[in-house]
PQR file with spaces between the fields and no chain letter, atoms N, CA, C, O and H, PARSE charges and radii, in Angstrom:
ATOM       1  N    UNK     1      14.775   -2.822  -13.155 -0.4000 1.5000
ATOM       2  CA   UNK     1      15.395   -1.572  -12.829 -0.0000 2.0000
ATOM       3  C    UNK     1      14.459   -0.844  -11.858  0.5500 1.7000
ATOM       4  O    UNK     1      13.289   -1.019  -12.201 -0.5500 1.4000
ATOM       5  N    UNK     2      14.557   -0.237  -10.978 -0.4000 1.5000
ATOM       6  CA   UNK     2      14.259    0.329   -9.626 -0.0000 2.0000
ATOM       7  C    UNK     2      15.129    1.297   -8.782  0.5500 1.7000
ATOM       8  O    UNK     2      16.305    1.075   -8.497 -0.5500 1.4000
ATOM       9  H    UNK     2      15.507   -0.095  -10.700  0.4000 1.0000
ATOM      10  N    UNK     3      14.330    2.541   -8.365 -0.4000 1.5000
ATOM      11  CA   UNK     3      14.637    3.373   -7.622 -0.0000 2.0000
ATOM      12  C    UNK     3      14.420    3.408   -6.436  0.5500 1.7000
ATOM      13  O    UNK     3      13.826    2.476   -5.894 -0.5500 1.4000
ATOM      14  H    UNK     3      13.374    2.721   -8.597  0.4000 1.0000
ATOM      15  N    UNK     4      14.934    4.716   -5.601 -0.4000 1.5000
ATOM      16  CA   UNK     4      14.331    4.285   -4.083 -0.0000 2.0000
ATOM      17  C    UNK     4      14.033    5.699   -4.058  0.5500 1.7000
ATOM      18  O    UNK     4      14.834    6.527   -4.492 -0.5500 1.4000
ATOM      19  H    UNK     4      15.417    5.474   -6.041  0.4000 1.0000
ATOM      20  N    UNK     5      12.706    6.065   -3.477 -0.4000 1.5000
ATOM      21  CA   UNK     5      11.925    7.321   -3.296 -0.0000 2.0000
ATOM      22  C    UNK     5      11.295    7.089   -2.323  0.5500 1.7000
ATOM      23  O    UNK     5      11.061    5.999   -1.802 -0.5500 1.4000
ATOM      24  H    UNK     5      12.055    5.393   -3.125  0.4000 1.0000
ATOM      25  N    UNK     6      10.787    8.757   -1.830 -0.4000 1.5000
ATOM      26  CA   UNK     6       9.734    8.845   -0.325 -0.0000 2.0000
ATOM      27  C    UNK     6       8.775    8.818   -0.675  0.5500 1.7000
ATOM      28  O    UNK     6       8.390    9.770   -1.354 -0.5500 1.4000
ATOM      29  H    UNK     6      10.977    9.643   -2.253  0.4000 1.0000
ATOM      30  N    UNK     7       7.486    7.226   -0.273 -0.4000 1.5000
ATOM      31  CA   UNK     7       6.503    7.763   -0.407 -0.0000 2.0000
ATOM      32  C    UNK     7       5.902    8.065    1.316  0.5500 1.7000
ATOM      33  O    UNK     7       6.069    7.348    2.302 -0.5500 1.4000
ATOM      34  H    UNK     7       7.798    6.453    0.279  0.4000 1.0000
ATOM      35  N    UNK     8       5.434    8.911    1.247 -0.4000 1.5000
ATOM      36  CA   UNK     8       4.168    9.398    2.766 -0.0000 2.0000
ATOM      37  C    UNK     8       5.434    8.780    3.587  0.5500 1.7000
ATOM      38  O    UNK     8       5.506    7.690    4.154 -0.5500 1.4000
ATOM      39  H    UNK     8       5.298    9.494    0.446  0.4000 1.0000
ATOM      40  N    UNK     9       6.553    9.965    3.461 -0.4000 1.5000
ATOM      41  CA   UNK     9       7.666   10.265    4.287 -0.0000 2.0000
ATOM      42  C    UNK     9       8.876    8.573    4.414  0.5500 1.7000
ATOM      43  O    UNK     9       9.996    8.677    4.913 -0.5500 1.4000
ATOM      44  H    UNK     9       6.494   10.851    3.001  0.4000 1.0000
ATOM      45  N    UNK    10       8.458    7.491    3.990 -0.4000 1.5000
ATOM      46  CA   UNK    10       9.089    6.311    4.194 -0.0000 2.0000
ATOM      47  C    UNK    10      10.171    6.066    2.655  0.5500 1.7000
ATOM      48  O    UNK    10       9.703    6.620    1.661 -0.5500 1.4000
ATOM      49  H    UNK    10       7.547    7.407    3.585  0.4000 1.0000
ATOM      50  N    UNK    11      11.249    5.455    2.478 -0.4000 1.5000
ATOM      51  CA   UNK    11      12.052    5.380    1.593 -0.0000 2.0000
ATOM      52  C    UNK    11      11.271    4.379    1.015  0.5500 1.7000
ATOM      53  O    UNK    11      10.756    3.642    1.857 -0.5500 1.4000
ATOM      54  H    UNK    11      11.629    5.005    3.286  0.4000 1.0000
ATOM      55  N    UNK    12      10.925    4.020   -0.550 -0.4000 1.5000
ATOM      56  CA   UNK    12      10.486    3.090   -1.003 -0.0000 2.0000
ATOM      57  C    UNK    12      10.642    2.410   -2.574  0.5500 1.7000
ATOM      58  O    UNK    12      10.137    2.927   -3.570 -0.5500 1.4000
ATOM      59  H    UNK    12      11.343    4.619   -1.234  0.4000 1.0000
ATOM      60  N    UNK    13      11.352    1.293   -2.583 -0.4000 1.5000
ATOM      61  CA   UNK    13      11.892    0.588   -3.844 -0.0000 2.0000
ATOM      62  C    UNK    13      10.546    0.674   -4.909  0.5500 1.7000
ATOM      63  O    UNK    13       9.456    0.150   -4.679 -0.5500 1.4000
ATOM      64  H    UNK    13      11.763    0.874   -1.774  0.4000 1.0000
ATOM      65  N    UNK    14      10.839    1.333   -5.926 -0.4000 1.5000
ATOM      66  CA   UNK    14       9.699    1.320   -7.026 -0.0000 2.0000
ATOM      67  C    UNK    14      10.316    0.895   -8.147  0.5500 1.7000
ATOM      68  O    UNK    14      11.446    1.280   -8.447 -0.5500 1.4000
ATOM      69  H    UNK    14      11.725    1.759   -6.113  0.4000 1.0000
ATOM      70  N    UNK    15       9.710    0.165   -8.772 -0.4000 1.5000
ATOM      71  CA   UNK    15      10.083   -0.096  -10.219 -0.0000 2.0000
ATOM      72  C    UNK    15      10.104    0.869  -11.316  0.5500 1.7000
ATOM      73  O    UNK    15       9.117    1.603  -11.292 -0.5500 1.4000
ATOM      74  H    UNK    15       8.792   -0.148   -8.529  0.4000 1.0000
ATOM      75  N    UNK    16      11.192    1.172  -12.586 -0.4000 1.5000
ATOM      76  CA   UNK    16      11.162    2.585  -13.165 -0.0000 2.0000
ATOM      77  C    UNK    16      10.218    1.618  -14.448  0.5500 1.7000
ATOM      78  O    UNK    16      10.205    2.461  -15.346 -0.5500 1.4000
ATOM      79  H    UNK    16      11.994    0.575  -12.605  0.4000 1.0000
ATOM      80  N    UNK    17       9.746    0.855  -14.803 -0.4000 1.5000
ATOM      81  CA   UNK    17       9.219    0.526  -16.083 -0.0000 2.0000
ATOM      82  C    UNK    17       8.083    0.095  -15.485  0.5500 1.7000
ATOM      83  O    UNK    17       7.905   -0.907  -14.794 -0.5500 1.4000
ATOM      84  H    UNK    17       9.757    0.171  -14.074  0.4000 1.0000
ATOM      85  N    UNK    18       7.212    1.083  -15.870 -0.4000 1.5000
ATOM      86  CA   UNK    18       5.764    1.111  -15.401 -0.0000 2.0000
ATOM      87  C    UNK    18       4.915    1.386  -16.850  0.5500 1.7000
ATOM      88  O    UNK    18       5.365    2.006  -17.813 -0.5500 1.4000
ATOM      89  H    UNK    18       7.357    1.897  -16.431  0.4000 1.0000
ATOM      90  N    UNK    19       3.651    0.801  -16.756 -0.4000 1.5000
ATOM      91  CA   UNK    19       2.781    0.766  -18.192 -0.0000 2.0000
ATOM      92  C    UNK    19       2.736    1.869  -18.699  0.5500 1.7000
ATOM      93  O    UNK    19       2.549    2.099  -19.893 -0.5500 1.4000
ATOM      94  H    UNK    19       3.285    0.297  -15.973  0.4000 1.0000
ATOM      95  N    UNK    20       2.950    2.877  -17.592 -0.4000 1.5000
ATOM      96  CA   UNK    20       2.692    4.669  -18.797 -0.0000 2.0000
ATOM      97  C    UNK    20       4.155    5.245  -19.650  0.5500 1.7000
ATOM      98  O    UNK    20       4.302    6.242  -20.357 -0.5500 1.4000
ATOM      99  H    UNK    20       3.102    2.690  -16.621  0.4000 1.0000
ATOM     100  N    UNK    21       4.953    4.358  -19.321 -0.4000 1.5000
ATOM     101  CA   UNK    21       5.878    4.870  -20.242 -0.0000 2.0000
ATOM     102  C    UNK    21       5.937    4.688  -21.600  0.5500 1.7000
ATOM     103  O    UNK    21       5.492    3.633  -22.052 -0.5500 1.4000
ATOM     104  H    UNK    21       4.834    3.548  -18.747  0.4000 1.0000
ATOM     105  N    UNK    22       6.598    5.866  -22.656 -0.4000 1.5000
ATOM     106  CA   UNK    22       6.333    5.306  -23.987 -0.0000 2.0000
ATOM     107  C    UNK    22       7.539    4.779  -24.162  0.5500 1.7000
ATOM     108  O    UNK    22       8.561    4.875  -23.482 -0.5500 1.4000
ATOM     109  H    UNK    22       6.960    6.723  -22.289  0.4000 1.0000
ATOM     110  N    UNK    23       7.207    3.957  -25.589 -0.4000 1.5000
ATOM     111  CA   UNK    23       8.375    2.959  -26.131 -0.0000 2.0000
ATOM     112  C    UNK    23      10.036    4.010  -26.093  0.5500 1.7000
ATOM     113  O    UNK    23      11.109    3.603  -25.648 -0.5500 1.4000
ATOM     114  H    UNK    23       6.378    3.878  -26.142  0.4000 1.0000
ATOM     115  N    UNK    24       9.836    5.029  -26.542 -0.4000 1.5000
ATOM     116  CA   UNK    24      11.134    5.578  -26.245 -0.0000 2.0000
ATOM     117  C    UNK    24      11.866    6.007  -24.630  0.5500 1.7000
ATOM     118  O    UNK    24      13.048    6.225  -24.367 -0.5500 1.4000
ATOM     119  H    UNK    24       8.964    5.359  -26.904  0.4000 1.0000
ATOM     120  N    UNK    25      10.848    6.019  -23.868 -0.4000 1.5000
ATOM     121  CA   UNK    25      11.344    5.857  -22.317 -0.0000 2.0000
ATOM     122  C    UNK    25      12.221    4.813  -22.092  0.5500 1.7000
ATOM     123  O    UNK    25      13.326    4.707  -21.560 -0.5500 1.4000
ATOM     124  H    UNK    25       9.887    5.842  -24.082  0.4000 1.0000
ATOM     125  N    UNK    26      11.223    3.862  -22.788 -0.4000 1.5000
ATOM     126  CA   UNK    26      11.283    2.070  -22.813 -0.0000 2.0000
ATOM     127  C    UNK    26      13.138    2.032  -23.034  0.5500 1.7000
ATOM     128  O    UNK    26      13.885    1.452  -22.246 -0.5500 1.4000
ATOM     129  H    UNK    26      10.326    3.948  -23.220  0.4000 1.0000
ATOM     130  N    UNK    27      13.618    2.809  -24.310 -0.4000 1.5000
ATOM     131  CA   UNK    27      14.751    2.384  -25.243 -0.0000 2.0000
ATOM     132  C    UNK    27      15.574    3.277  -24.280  0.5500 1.7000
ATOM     133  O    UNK    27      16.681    2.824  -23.989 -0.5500 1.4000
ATOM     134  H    UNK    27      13.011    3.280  -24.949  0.4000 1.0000
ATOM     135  N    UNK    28      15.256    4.367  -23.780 -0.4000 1.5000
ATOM     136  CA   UNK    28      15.873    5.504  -22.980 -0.0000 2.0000
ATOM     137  C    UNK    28      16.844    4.389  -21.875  0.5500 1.7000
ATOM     138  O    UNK    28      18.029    4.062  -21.829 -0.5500 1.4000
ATOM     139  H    UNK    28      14.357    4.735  -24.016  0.4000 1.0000
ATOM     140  N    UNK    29      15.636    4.060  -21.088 -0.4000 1.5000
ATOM     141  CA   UNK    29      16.425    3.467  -20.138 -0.0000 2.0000
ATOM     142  C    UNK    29      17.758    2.778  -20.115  0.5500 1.7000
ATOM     143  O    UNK    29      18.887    2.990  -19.673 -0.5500 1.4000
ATOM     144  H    UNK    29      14.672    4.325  -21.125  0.4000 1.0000
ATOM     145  N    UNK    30      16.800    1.408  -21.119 -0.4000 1.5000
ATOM     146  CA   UNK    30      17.896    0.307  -21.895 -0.0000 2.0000
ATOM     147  C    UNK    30      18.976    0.848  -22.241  0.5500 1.7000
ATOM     148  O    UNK    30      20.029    0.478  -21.721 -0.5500 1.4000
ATOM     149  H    UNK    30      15.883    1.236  -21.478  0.4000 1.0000
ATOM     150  N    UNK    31      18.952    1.657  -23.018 -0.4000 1.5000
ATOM     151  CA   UNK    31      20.883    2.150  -23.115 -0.0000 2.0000
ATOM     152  C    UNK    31      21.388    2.639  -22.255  0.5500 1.7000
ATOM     153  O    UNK    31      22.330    3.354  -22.599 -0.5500 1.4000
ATOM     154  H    UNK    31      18.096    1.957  -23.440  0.4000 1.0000
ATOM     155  N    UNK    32      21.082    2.565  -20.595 -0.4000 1.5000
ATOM     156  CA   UNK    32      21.764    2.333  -19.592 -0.0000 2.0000
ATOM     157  C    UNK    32      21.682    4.046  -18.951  0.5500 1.7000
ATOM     158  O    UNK    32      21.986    4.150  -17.762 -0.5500 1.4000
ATOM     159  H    UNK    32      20.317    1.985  -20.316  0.4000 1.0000
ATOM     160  N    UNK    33      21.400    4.977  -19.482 -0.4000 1.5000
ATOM     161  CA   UNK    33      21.161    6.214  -19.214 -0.0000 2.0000
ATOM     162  C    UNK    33      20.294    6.769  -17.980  0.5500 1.7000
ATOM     163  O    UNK    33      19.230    6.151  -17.943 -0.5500 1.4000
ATOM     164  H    UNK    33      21.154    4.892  -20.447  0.4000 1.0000
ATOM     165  N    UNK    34      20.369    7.512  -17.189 -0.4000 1.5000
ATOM     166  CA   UNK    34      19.762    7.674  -15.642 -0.0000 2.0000
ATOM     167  C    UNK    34      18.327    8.044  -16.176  0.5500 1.7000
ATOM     168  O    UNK    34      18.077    8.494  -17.294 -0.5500 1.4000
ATOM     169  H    UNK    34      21.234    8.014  -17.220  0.4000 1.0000
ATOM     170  N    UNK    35      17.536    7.802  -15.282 -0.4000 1.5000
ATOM     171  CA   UNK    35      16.226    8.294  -15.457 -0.0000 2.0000
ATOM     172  C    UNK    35      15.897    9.432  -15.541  0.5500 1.7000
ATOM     173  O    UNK    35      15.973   10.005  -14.454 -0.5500 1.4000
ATOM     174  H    UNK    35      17.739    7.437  -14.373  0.4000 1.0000
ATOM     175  N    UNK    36      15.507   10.129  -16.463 -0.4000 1.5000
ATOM     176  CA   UNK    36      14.596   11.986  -16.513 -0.0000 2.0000
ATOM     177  C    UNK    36      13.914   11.584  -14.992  0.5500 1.7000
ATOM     178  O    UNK    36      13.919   10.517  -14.379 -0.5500 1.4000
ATOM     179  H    UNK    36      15.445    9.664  -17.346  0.4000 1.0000
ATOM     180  N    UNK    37      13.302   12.976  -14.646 -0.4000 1.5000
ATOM     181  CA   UNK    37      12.943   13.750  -13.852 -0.0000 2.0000
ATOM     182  C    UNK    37      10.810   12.941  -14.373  0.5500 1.7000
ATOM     183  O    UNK    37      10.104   12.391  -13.528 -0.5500 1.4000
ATOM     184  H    UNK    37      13.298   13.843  -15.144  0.4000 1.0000
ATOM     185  N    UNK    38      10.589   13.053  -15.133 -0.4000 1.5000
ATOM     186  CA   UNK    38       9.269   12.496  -16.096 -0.0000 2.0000
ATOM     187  C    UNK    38       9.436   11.283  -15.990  0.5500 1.7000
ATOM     188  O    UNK    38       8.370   10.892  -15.515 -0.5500 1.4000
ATOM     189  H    UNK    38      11.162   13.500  -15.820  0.4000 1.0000
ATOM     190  N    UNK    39      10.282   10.167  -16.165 -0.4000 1.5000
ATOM     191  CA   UNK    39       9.847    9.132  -15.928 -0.0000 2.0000
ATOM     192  C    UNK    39       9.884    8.309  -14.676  0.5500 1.7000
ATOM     193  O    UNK    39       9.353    7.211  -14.512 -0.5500 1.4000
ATOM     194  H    UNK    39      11.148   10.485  -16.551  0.4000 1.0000
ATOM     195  N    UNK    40      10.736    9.147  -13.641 -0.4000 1.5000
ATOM     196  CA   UNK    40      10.670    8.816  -12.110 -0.0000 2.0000
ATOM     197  C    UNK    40       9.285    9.481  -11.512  0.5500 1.7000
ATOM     198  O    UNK    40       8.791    9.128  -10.442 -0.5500 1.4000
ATOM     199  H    UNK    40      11.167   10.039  -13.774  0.4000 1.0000
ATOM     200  N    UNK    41       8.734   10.506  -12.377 -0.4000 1.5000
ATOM     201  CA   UNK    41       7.671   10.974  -12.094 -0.0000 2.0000
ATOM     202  C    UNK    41       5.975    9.745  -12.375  0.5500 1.7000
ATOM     203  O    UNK    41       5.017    9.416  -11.676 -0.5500 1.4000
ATOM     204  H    UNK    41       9.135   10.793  -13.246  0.4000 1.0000
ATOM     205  N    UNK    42       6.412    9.479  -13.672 -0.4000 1.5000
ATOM     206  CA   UNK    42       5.650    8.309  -14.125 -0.0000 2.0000
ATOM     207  C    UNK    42       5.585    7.113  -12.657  0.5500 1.7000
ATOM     208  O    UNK    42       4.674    6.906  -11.856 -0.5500 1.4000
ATOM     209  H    UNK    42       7.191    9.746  -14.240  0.4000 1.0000
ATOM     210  N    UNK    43       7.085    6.456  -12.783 -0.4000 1.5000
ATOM     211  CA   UNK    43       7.043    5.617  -11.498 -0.0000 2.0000
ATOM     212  C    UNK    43       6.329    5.796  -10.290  0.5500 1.7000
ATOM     213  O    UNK    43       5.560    4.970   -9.798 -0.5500 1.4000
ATOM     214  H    UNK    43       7.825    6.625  -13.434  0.4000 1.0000
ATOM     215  N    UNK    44       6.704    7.254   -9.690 -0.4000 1.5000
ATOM     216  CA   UNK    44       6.470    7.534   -8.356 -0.0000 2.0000
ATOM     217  C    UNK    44       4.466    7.513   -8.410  0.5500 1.7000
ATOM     218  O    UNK    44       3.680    7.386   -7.471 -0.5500 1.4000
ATOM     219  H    UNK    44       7.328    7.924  -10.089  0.4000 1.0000
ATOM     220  N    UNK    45       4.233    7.665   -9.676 -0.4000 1.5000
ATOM     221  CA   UNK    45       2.446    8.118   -9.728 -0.0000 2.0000
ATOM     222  C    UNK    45       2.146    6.564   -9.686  0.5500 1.7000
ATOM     223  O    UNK    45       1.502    6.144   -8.725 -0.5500 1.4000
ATOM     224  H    UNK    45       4.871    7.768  -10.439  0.4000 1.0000
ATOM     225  N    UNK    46       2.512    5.804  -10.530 -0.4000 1.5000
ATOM     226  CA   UNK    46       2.075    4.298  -10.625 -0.0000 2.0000
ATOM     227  C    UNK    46       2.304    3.495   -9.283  0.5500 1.7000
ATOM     228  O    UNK    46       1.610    2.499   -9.077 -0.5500 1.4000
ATOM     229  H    UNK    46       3.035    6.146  -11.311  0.4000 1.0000
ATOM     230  N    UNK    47       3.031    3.801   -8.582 -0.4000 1.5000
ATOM     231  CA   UNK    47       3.529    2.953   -7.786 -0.0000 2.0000
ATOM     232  C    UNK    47       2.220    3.362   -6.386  0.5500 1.7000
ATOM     233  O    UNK    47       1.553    2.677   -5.612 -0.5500 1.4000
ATOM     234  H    UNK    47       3.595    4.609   -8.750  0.4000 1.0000
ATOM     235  N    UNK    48       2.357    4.652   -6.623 -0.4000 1.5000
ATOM     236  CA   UNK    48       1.088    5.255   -5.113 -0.0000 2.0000
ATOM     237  C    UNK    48      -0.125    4.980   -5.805  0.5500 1.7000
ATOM     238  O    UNK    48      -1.144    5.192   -5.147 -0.5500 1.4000
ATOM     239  H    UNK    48       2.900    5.209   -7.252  0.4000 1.0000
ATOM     240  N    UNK    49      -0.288    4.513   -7.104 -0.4000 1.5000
ATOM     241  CA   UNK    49      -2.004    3.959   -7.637 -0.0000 2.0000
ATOM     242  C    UNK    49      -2.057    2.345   -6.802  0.5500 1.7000
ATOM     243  O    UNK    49      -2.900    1.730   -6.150 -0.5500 1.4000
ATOM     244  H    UNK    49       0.540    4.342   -7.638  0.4000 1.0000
ATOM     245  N    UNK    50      -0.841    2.141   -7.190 -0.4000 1.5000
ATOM     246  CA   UNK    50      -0.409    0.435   -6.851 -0.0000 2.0000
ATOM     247  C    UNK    50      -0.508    0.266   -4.891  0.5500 1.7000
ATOM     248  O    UNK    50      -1.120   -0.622   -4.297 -0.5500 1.4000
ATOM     249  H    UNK    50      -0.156    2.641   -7.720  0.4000 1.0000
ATOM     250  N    UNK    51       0.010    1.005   -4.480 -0.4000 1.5000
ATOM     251  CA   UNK    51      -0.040    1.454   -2.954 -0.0000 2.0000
ATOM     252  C    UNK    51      -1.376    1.525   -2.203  0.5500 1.7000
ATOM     253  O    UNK    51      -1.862    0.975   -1.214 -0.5500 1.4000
ATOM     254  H    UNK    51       0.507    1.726   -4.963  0.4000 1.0000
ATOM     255  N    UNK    52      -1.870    2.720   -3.379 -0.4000 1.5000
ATOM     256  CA   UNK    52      -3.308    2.806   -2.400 -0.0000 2.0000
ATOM     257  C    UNK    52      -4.778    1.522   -2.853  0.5500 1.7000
ATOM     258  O    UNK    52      -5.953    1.478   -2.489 -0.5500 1.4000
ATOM     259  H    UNK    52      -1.475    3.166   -4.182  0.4000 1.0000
ATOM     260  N    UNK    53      -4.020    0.714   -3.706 -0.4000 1.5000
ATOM     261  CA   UNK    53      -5.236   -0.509   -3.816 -0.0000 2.0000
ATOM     262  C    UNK    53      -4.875   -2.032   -3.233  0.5500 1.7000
ATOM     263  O    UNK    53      -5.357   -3.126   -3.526 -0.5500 1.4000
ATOM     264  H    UNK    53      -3.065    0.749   -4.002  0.4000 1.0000
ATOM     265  N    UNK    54      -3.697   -1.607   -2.167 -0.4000 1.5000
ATOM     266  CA   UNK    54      -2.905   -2.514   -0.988 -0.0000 2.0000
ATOM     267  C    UNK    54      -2.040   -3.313   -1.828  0.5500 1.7000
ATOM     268  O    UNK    54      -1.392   -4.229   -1.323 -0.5500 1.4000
ATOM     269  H    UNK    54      -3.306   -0.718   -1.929  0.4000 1.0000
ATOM     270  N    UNK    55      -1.959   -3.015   -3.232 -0.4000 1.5000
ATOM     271  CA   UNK    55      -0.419   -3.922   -3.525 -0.0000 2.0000
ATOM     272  C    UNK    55       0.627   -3.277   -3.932  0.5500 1.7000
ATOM     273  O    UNK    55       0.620   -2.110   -4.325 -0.5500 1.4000
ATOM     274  H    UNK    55      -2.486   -2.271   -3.642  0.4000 1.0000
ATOM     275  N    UNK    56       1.352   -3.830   -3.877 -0.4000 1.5000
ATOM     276  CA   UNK    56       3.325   -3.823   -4.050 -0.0000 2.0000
ATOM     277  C    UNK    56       3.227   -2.656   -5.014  0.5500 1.7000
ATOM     278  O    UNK    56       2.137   -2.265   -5.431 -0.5500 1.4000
ATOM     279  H    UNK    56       1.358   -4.777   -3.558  0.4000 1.0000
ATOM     280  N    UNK    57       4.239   -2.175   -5.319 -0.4000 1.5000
ATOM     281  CA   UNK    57       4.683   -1.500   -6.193 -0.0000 2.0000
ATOM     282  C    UNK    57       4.967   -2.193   -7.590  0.5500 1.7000
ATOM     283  O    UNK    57       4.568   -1.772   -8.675 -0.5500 1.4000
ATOM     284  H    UNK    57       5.125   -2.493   -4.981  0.4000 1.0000
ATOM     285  N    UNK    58       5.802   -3.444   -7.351 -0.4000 1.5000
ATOM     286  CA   UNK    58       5.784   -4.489   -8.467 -0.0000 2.0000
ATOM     287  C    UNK    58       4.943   -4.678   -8.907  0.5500 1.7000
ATOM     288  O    UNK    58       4.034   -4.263   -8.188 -0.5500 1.4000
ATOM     289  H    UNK    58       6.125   -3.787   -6.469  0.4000 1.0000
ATOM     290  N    UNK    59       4.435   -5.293  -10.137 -0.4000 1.5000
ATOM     291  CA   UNK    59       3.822   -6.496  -10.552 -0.0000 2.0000
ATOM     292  C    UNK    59       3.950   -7.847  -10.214  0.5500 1.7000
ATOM     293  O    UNK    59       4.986   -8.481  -10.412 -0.5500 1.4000
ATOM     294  H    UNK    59       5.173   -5.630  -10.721  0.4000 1.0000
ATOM     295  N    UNK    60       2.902   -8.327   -9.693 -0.4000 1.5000
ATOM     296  CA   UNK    60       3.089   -9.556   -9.507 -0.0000 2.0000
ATOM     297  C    UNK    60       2.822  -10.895  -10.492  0.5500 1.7000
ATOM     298  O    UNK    60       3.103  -10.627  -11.660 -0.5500 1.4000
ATOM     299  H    UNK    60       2.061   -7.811   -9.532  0.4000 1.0000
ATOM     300  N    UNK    61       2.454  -11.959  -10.342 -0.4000 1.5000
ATOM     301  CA   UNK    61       2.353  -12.950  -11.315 -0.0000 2.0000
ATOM     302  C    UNK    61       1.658  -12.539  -11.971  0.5500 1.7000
ATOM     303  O    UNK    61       0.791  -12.104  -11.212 -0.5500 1.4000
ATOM     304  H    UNK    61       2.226  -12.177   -9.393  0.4000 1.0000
ATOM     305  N    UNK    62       1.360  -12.328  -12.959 -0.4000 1.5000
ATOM     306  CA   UNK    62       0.321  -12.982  -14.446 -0.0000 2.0000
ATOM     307  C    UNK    62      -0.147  -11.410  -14.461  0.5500 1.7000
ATOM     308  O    UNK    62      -1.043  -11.090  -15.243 -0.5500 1.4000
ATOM     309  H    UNK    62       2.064  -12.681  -13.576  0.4000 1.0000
ATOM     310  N    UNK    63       0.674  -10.054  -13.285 -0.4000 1.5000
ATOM     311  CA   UNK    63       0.243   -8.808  -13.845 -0.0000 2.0000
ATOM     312  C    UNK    63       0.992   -7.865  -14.953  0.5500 1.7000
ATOM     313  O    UNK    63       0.528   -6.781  -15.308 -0.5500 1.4000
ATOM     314  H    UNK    63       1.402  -10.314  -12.650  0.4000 1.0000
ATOM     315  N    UNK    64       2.351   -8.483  -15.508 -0.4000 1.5000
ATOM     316  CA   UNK    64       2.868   -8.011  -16.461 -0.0000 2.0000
ATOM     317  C    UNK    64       2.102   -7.870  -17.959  0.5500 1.7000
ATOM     318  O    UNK    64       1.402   -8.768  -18.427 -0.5500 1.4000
ATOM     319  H    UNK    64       2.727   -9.364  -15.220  0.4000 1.0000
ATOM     320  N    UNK    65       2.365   -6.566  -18.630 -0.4000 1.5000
ATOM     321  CA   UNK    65       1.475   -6.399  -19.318 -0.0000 2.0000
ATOM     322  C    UNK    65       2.499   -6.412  -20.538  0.5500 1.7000
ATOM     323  O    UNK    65       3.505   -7.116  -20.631 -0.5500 1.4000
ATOM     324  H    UNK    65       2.934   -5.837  -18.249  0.4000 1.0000
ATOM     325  N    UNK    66       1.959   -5.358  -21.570 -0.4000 1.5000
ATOM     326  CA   UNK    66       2.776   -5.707  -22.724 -0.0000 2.0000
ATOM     327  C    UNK    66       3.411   -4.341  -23.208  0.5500 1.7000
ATOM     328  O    UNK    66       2.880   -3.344  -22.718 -0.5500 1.4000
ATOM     329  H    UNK    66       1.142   -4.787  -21.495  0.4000 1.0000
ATOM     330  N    UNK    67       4.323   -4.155  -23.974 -0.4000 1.5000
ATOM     331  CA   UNK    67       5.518   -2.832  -24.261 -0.0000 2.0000
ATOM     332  C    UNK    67       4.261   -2.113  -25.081  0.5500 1.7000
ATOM     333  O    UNK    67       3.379   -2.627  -25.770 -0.5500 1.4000
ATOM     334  H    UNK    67       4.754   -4.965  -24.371  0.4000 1.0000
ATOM     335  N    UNK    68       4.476   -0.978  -24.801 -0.4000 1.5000
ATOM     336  CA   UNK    68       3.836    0.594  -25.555 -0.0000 2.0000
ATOM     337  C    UNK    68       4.057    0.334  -27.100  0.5500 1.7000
ATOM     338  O    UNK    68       5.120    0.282  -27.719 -0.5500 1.4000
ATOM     339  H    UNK    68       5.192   -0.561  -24.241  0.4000 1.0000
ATOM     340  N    UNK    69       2.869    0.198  -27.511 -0.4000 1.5000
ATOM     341  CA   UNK    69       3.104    0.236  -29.189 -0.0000 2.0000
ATOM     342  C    UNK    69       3.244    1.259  -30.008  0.5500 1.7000
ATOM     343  O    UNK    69       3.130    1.105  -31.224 -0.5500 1.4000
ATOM     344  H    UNK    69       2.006    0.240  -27.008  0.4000 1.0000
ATOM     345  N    UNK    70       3.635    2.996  -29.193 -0.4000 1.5000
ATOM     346  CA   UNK    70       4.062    4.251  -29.196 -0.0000 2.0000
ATOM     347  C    UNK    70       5.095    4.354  -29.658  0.5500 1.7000
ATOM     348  O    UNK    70       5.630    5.461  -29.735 -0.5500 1.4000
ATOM     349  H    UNK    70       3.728    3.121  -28.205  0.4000 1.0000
């Protein structure tokens, strides 16, 4: 699941399930419900950490981590 936001003025595909979300974000989503305002906020912060250390917004191989035990 993925949005499209401006980062540093350019439109840019980010992923909405990023490690800082808690398990109820987690369940939020899954029942198909639009994203809060807080967890596109979550995304948009993870994705410009992910940006400014020259990778993707994604995760790539072997960087998936594991669900919030929150």
């Amino acid at each position: 699941m993925s949005v499209g936001v401006k980062i540093k003025g350019k439109e840019t595909e980010i992923p909405l399930f990023v490690p800082t979300l808690t398990r109820g974000e987690i369940k939020y989503l899954l029942s198909g419900k639009e994203p809060t305002d807080k967890i596109i906020e979550k995304a948009i912060r993870h994705a410009k950490e992910r940006i400014a250390r020259g990778k993707s917004p994604f995760a790539q191989q072997g960087e998936q981590g594991r669900l919030p035990t929150e």
